[in-house]
Each structure stands twice: as C-alpha cells, then as structure tokens.
C-alpha positions as CSV (number, residue, x, y, z in Angstrom):
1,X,64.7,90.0,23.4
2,X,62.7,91.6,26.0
3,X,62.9,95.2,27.1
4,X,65.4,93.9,30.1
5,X,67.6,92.3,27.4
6,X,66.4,89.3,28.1
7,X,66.3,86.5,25.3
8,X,63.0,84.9,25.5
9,X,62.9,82.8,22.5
10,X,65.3,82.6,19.6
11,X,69.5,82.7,20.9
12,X,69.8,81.6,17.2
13,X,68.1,85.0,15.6
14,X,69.7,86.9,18.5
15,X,73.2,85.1,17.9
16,X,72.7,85.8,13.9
17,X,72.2,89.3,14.5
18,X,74.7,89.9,17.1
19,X,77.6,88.7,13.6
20,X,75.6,90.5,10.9
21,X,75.5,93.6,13.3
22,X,71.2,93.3,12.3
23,X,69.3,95.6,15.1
24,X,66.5,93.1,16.2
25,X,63.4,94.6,17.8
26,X,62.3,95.0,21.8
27,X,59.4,93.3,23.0
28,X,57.7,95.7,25.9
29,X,56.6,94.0,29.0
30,X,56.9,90.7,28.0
31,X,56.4,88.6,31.1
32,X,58.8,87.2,32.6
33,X,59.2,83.5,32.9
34,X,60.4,81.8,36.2
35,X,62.8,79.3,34.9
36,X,65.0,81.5,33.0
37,X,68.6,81.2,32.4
38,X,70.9,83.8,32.8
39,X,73.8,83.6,30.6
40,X,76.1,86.8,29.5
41,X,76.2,86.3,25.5
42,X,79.0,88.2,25.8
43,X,81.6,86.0,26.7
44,X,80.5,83.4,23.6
45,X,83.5,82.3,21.1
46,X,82.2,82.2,17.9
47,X,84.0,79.8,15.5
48,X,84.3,80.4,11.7
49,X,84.6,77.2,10.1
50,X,81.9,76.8,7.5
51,X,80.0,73.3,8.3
52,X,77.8,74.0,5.5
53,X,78.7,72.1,2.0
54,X,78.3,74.4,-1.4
55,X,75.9,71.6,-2.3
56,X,74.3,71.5,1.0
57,X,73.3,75.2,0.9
58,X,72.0,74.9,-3.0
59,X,70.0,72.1,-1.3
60,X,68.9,74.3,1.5
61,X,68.4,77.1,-1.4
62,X,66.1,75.1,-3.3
63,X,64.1,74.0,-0.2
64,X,63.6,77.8,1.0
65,X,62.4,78.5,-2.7
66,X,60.1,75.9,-3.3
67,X,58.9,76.6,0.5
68,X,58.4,80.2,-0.8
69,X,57.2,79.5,-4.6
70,X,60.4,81.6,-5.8
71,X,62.5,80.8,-8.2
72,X,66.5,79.9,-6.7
73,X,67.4,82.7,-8.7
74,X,65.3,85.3,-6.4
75,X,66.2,83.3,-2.6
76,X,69.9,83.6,-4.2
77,X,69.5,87.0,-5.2
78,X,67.9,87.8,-1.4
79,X,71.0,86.2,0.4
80,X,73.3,88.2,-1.6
C-alpha cells in the first residue's frame, strides 16, 4: 500500500491482513500509476465458508515444505 493508501500490488496480502488484523508496511513515494482503480475496501463482504479441503491444505502444506526444505512438522508449527 502506498503512503496514499493506495494498493499497488497485492489486494490478496492487503485483504489477508485486513482479517488477521497483521499491520503491513507503507511504501513512501511510490509513483503513482495512471490506470488505477479506485475501490473503497471497505465496503467488501467477506464470506466464511472454508473452500479449502483438510486434505487439500496438507497437500498445500507439503508443497510449501518441500518449496522451503522444512519438514511439514515446522510449516505446521509456523501456521499455528
């Protein structure tokens, strides 16, 4: 997010962080684009139905681990 609160890149971190209350950092003087769009985050419904499977997260899990040459134990540990 720029120092204008505007979201450059990444309404998925911003949205993430905005439901784990996470404090993301300010960019300073990031130039501004000319094709932005301007959209109050504000007024988004956020649903709470799960659409990820227990298995499908293992799955996910082990990706990330292997990714990161951890163990699932550690990633699992991390996301606790």
């Amino acid at each position: 997010m720029s120092s204008d609160e505007i979201i450059v890149d990444g309404h998925h971190r911003y949205l993430g962080s905005v439901i784990t209350g996470y404090n993301l950092e300010t960019v300073q003087n990031y130039p501004k684009s000319r094709d932005l769009n301007d959209y109050n985050w504000n007024s988004v419904s956020y649903v709470s139905d799960d659409w990820d499977t227990a298995s499908k997260i293992k799955m996910l899990n082990q990706k990330d681990a292997q990714y990161n040459n951890m163990s699932l134990k550690d990633v699992e540990l991390i996301l606790k």
